[in-house]
C-alpha positions as CSV (number, residue, x, y, z in Angstrom):
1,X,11.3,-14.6,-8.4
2,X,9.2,-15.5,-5.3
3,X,6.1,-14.3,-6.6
4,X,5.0,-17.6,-8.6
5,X,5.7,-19.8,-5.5
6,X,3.4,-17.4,-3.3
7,X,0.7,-17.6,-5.7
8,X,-1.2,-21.1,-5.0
9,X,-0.6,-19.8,-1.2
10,X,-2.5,-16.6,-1.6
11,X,-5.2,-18.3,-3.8
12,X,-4.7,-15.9,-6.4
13,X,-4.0,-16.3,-10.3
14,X,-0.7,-14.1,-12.2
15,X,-3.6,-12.1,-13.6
16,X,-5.0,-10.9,-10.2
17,X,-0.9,-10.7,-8.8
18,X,-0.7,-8.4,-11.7
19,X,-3.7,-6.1,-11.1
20,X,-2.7,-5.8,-7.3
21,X,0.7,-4.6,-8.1
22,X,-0.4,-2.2,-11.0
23,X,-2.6,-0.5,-8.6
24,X,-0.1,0.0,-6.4
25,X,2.2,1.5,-8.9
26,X,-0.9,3.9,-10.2
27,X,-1.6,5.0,-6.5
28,X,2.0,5.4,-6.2
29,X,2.3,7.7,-9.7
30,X,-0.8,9.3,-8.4
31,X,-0.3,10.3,-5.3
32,X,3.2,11.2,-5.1
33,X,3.0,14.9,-6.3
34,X,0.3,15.6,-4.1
35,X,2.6,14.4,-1.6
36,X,5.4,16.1,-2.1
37,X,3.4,19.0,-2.2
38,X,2.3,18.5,1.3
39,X,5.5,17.9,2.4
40,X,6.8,21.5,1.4
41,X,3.8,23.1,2.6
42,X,3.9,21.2,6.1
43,X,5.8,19.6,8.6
44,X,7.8,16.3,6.9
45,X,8.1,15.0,10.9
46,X,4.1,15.8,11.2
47,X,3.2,14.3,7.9
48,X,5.4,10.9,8.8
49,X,3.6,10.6,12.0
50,X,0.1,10.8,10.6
51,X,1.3,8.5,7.8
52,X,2.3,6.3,10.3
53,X,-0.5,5.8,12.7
54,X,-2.7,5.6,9.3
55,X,-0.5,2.6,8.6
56,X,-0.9,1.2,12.3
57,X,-4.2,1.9,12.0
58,X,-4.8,-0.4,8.4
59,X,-2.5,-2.8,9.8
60,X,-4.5,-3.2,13.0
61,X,-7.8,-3.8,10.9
62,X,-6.0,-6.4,8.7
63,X,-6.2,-8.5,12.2
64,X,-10.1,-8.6,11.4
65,X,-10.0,-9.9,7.7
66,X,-10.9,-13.2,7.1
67,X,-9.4,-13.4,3.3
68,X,-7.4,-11.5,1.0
């Protein structure tokens, strides 16, 4: 619903809207059996944490990018 009004925003055509969200649902598919495997073998409260500052961290570097 949003997305087409967002687009001329982000600079960005349907096509390349499209490839940023199939990439997301691949990594997604991908990468959540490994996991959930981690999460049985570890600590779910470690693993959040660490997923967490990872975020922090990428989120912090966004601040540096000067485009998309």
């Amino acid at each position: 619903m949003l997305l087409p009004e967002m687009l001329p925003s982000l600079g960005i055509s349907k096509a390349e809207a499209g490839v940023i969200f199939a990439s997301y649902f691949v990594a997604y598919t991908v990468f959540s059996p490994v996991l959930g495997l981690l999460a049985d073998r570890y600590n779910v409260r470690v693993l959040l944490t660490l997923f967490a500052v990872i975020l922090g961290a990428g989120a912090f570097l966004m601040t540096y990018s000067s485009s998309l």
